[in-house]
N, C-alpha and C positions, 0 to 999 in steps of 0.2 A: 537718466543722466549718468554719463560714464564718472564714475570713481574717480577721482582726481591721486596721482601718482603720489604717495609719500617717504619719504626716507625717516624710519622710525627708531629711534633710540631706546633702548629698554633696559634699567641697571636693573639687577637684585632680580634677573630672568628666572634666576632656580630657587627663588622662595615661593610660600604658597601661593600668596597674590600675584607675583610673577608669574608662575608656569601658567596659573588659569588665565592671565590675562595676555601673554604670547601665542596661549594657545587659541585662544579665542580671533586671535587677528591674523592667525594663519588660517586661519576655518575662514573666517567670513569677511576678509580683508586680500588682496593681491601688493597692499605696500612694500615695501623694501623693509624689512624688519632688522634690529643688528641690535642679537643678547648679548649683553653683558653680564661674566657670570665667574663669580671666584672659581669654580669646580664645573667644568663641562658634563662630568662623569653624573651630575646630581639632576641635568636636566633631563629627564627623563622623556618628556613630551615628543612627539614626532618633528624633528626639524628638517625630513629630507621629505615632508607631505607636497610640497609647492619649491619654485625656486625665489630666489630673493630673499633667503634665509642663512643670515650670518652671524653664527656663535663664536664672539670675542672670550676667549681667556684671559681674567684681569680683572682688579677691582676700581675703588675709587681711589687706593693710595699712590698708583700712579697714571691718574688721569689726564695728568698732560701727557701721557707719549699719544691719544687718541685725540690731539688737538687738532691735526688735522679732517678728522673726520668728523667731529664737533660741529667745525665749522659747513659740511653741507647738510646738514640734519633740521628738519623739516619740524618735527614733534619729538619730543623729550619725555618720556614719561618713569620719574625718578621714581623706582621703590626700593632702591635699594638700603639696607640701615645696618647698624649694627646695636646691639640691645645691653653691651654695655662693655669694661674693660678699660685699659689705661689711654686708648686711643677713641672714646667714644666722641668726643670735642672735635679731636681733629678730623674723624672721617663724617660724622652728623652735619657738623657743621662747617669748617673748612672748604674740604675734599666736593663737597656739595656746592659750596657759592664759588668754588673752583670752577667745575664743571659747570656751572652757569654762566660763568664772565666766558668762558670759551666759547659757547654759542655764539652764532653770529646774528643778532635782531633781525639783520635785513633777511633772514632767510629763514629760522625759527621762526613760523606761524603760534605754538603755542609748545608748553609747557607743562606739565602734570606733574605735579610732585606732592609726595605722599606724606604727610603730618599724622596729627596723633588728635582724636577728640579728646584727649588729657587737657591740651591747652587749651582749651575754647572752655568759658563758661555760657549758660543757657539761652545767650542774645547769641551765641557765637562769635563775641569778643575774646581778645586774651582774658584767662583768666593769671591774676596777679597769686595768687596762689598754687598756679604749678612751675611758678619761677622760684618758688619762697619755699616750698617743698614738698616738691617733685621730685622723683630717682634724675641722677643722670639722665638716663634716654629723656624722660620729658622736657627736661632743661635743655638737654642738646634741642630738641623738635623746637622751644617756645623763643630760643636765641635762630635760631637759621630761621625761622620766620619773619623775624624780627629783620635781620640781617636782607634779606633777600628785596625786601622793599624799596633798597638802597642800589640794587642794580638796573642795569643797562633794560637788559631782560623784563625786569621784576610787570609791567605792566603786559607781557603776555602769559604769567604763570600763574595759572588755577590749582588755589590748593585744594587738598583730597583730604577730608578726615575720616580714614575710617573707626568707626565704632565696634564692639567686640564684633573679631571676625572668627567666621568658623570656615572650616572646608580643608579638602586633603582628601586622598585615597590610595589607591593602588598604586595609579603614575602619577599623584602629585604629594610633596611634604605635607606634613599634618600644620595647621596652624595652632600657637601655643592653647588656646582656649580647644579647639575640637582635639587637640593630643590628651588633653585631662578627662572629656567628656563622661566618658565609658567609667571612670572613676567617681565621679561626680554623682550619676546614676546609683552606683551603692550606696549612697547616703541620704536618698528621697524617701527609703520608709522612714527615716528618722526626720529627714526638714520637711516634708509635708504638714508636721504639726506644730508649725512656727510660724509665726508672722512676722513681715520686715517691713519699714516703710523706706522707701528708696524705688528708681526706675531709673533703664538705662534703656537704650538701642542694640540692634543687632543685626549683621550681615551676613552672607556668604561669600565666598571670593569668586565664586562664578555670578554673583548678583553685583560685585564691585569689578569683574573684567565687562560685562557688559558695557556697563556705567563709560567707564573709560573708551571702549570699543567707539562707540556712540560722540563722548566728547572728541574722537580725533577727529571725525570729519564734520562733525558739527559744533567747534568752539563759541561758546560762550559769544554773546555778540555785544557791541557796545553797550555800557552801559548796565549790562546784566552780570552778578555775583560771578566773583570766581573763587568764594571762600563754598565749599561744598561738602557739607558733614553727611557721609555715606551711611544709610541705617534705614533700615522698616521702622515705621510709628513709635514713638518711645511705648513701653508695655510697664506696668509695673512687677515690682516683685516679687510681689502676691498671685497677682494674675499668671505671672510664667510658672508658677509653683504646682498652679491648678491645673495649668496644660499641661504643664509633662506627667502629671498624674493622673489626667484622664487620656494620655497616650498611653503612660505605662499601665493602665487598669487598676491604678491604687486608689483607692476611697480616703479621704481626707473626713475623717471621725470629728473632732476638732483640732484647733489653733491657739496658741501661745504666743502674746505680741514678745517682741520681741524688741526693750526699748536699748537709748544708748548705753543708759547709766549700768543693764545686764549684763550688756557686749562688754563693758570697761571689767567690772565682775570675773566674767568669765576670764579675761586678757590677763587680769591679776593673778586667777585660781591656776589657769594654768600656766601660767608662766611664757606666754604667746609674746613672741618679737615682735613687736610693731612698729612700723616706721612710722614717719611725719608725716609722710604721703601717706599709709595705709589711715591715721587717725584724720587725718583732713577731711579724707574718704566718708569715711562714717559717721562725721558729722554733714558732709556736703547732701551725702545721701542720691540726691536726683540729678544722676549724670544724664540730662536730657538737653535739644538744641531743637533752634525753632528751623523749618523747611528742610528734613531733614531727605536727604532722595534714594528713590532706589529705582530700576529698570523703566518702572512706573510711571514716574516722572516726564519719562522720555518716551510713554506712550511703549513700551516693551514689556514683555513678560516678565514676571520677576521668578527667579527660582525656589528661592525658600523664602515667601513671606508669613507664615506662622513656626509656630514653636515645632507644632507635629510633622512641619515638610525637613524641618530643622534636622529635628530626630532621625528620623527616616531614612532619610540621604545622608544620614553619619551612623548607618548601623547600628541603630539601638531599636532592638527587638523589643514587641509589648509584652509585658508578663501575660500568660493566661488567666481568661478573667474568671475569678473564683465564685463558689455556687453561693456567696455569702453577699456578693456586688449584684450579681443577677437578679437577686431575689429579693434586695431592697429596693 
């Protein structure tokens, strides 16, 4: 069956999830695609691979001068945000249900727009405690959600939560978790002898532009969920500690639990700033959501679904394994 022709909207084109996910509907898509992008200079991705390729200069603060092209646009797929600052309200949330009321329902088939699994607790409900405290950015995310239900639109937009995302390279930005990574890695001969109790999810943004790829020509059908927390199996945090230690070749001797009342200890001893949001955190512990999807899902490959494809495809080389591991 021929491809059905689309005119595709993409804000926040030259962030991580952006580029992988423009890039990916230039490769395997012929729609009409049209980046929007604060800095043209940042997309980096090949935009002259096909035609039907149109990079807008411009953000979400003035989104009405693009009302008219608003109005013939097909699929929406918001990712654009901003992570904090005196304008985080106005462009999270505003500048967003702005550009929604623009669309035109008779002609938007669907909408994607990108939330945060901050707000959802484990049914995949709002959680009342990232309204209560949450940084800005979450508060922005858990209001335009809120907000969004109340439009014209709101019954063709399928939210997207992604869970921590990794991924970046050469031609695309680093995303804020895989820019620490290489950092993080220093400090596994010392947390391999710790225990935590807590579990979270995890993605890659080339397993989250699939995802998306897949949703524009096959939206959600009556009836069926458009609330969709993007993430591999929730893992615990014990479990991910053991993987990347039997990637990195490190033997794990023993473990040290590691309870609240220590973490509060330490936070005292060394004089650790802690927010509302970070101590919420560490008592919530299991940032986990039930049907949570990946490629998989949708009958596709997925690209990193363990810790060591994780690793691997973010350049973390294994130590050499020593004649002491061998020979246990």
């Amino acid at each position: 069956m021929a491809e059905q022709q689309k005119r595709i909207l993409i804000t926040g084109a030259s962030g991580c999830v952006g580029q992988y996910l423009a890039e990916t509907l230039i490769r395997q898509t012929t729609h009409e695609l049209f980046l929007l992008v604060r800095d043209p200079k940042k997309l980096l991705i090949d935009t002259q691979a096909r035609s039907g390729i149109t990079v807008i200069p411009g953000n979400l603060r003035e989104i009405d001068a693009l009302s008219g092209l608003l109005q013939t646009i097909n699929t929406a797929v918001l990712t654009a945000t901003v992570w904090g600052g005196d304008d985080i309200y106005d462009i999270n949330v505003g500048k967003t249900l702005e550009l929604l009321s623009l669309l035109d329902p008779a002609v938007c088939e669907q909408v994607l727009y990108f939330s945060t699994e901050s707000i959802l607790g484990r049914d995949n409900t709002l959680l009342p405690e990232a309204l209560e405290f949450g940084t800005p950015y979450i508060r922005s995310k858990y209001l335009c959600h809120q907000k969004i239900q109340t439009l014209a639109i709101a019954p063709k937009v399928t939210t997207l939560f992604p869970t921590l995302v990794f991924g970046g390279d050469d031609r695309k930005p680093y995303s804020q978790i895989s820019a620490g990574l290489a950092d993080v890695m220093k400090w596994m001969p010392l947390v391999r002898f710790f225990q935590a109790d807590g579990s979270f999810h995890f993605t890659h943004a080339q397993d989250i532009a699939t995802v998306v790829a897949h949703l524009v020509d096959h939206p959600p059908a009556l009836g069926e969920s458009r609330t969709l927390v993007l993430g591999n199996p929730a893992m615990h945090v014990n479990q991910a500690v053991e993987d990347i230690c039997a990637y990195l070749n490190q033997r794990i001797y023993f473990r040290i639990p590691v309870s609240l009342q220590l973490a509060d200890v330490l936070i005292k001893l060394f004089n650790v700033q802690v927010s509302d949001w970070d101590r919420f955190c560490l008592r919530y512990r299991h940032f986990t959501h039930a049907d949570s999807v990946t490629p998989a899902t949708f009958g596709l490959p997925v690209y990193c679904p363990t810790i060591a494809d994780l690793l691997q495809v973010s350049g973390i080389t294994p130590h050499p394994v020593s004649k002491a591991l061998v020979s246990s």
